[in-house]
N, C-alpha and C positions, 0 to 999 in steps of 0.2 A: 531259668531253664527248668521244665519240668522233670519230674520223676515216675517210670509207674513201680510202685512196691506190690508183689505179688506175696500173699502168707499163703502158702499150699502145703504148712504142713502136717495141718489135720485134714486128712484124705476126706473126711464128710463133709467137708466144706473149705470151701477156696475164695478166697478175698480179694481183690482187686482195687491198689489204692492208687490216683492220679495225686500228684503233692506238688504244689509250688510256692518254692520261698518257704516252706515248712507249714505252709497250709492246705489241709485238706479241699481239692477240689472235685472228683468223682471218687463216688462208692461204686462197687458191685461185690455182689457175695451169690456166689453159686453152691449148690449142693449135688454136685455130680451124677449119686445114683438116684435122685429123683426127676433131674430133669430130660424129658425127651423130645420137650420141642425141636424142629426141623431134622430131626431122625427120619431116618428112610428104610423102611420095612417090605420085607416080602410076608404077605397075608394071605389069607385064607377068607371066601367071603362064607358067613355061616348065614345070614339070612338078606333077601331082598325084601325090603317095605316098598311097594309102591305107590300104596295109599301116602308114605312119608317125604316118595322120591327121594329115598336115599338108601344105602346099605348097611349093613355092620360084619365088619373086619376082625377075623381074630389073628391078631399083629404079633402075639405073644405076651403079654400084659392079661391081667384080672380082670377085667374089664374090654370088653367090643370096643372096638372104634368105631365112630359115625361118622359116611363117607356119603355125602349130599353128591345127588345122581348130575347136578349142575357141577361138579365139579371131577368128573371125568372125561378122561381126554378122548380125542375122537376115533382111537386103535379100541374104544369100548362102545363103540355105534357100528352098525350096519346098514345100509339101506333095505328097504320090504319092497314087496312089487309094486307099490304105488309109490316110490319113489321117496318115502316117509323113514324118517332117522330111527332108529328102535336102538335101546341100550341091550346089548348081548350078555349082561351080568346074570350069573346064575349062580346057588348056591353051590359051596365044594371049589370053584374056580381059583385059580390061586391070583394075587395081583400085588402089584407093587407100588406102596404110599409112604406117604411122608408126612408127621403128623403139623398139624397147622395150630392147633388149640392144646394145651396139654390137660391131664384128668382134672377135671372139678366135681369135689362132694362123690353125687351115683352117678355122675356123666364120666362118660368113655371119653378120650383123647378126638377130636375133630379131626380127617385126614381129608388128604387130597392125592388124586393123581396127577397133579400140574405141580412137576420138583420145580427145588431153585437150591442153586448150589452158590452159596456167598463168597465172593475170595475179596482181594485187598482193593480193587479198585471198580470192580461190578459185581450183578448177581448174573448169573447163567440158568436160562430156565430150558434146557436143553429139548422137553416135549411140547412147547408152545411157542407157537411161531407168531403171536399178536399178543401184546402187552408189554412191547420193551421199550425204552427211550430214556430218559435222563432224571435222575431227582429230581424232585420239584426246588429242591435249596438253591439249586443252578440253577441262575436270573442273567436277563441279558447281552452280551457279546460273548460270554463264556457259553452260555448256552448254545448257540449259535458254532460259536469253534469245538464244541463237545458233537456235536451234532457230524461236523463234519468230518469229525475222522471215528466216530458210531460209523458210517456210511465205508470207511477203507477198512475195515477188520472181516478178518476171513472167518465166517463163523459157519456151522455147520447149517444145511438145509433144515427147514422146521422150527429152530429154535430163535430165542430171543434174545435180546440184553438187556441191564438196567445200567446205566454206571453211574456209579454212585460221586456223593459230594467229593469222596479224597480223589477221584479220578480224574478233577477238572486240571485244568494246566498239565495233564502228565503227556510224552509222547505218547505216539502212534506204537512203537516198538515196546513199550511196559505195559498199554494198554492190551497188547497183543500177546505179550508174554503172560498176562492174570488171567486172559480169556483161553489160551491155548493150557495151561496150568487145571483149568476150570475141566474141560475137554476132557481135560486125562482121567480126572477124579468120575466122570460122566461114562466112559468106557471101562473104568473098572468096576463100579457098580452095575453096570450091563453083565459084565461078564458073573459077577456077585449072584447077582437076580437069577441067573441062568442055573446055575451050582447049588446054590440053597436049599435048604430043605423048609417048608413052610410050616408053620411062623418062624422066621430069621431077623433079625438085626442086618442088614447089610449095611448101613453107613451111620456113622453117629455123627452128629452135628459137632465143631471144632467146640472142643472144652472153652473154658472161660482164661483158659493161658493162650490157647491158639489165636480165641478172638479177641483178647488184648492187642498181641502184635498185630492180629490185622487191622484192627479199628482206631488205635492208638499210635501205631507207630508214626507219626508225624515229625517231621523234623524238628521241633520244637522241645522233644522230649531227648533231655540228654543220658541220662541212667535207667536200665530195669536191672530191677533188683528184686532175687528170686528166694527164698531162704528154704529151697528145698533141693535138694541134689540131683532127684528123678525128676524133676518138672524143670531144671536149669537145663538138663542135659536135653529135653523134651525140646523145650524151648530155642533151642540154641539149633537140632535139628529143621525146626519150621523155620523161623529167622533166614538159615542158610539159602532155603527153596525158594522163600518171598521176597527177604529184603537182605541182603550179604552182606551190605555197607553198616547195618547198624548193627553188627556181629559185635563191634567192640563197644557197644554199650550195655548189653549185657554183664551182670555181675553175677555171680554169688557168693549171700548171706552167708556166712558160719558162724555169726559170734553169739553166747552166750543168750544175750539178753534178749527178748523177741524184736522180729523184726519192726513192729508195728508202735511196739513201746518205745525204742531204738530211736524213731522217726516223731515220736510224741504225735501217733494219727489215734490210739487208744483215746486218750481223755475227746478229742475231736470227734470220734465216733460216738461216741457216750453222750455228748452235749449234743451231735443231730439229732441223736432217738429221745434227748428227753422232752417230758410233756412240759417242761417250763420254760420261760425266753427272757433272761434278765435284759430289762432295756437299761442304757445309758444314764436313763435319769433317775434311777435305783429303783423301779418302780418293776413288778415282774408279770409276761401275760401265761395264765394256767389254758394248757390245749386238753380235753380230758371230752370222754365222753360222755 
């Protein structure tokens, strides 16, 4: 039976350990206030390139965002009197994106106005009504039975779905409860966008505790184990909304010694990052640049 051990409790950075049989088998390490990929922002546009075909966004960040003119949705075209698509972007407008690439180096964050809101068994792309259908991981009669109840779910006019790999084998009714859960979070950010004052934050992508539970929670995993009190109680609220049954696997850490030591993932982590590979026949390969 697997384990996920979560160390959240140095706030700059949050750890994510998968363990079985006492071996480490996934990492993740987040840094919270750094990261804003799939953050959803009400902006401001401060300038249009056309020569670039594209815009830049001031999101609220040091740095514009770069918002490629192919990547707006079609509430930002008009028709002309020849019948010809024209983008209506102009500088001062305010608009609402979500960033797709986060800052590299002097480049600004990559945005898009085509969202997608991730929950436990699809993604929700709630202003694009072309690009939905099934992981590519989902291969043959699954595919096929995925498909056909994509086709019974009530989903709003305009928009799309993806449903993802954990989605395959699930009812119609959980597939319907992740998508109507999706819906909700898509109407409050509406209502967000509307109230804001520009540059706003309206939605922050689910931290790296949120999308453990969603991406991990698999029936295969018997304990999460949390050793921080505000992230157990965090945790324990999303659990409730998405998955109830796996309430009682949930723990929390208090004891002394770190979690991570505790677990013996420390020395394990230390031997992924080193640049040496002792092989079995005593012999060792140096990785270095």
């Amino acid at each position: 039976m697997k384990k996920i051990l979560l160390n959240a409790s140095q706030k700059e950075e949050v750890r994510l350990a998968v363990v079985e049989n006492n071996k480490l088998t996934e990492l993740d390490i987040d840094f919270p206030s750094r990261n804003i990929k799939s953050n959803i922002y009400k902006g401001v546009i401060s300038r249009v390139e056309p020569s670039l075909e594209a815009a830049f966004i001031n999101f609220g960040r040091k740095r514009h965002g770069f918002l490629p003119l192919k990547d707006l949705s079609n509430e930002y075209y008009k028709k002309d009197k020849k019948g010809k698509y024209i983008c209506t972007l102009e500088e001062g407008q305010e608009i609402v994106v979500q960033v797709v690439k986060e800052e590299r180096g002097t480049k600004g964050a990559a945005l898009t106005t085509y969202l997608s809101l991730a929950g436990r068994f699809m993604v929700f792309k709630p202003n694009k009504s072309k690009g939905g259908g099934i992981s590519r991981k989902i291969t043959g009669r699954e595919r096929l039975d995925t498909f056909e109840l994509l086709d019974q779910l009530d989903q709003p006019n305009g928009s799309s779905i993806i449903v993802r790999t954990a989605g395959v084998g699930r009812p119609l009714i959980e597939l319907q409860w992740d998508l109507n859960y999706l819906v909700g979070i898509w109407d409050s950010i509406k209502k967000l966008a509307l109230d804001a004052k520009a540059p706003a934050l309206i939605f922050k992508e689910n931290s790296l505790i949120a999308r453990s539970m969603r991406d991990h929670l698999e029936d295969d995993i018997g304990e999460i184990i949390i050793d921080d009190e505000d992230t157990f109680e965090n945790s324990k609220k999303y659990i409730k909304q998405v998955s109830p049954k796996n309430l009682k696997k949930l723990k929390h850490y208090s004891e002394p010694t770190p979690l991570f030591t505790r677990f013996q993932i420390e020395n394990q982590i230390e031997s992924a990052y080193s640049n040496q590979v002792r092989l079995p026949s005593g012999g060792t390969v140096v990785i270095d640049y």
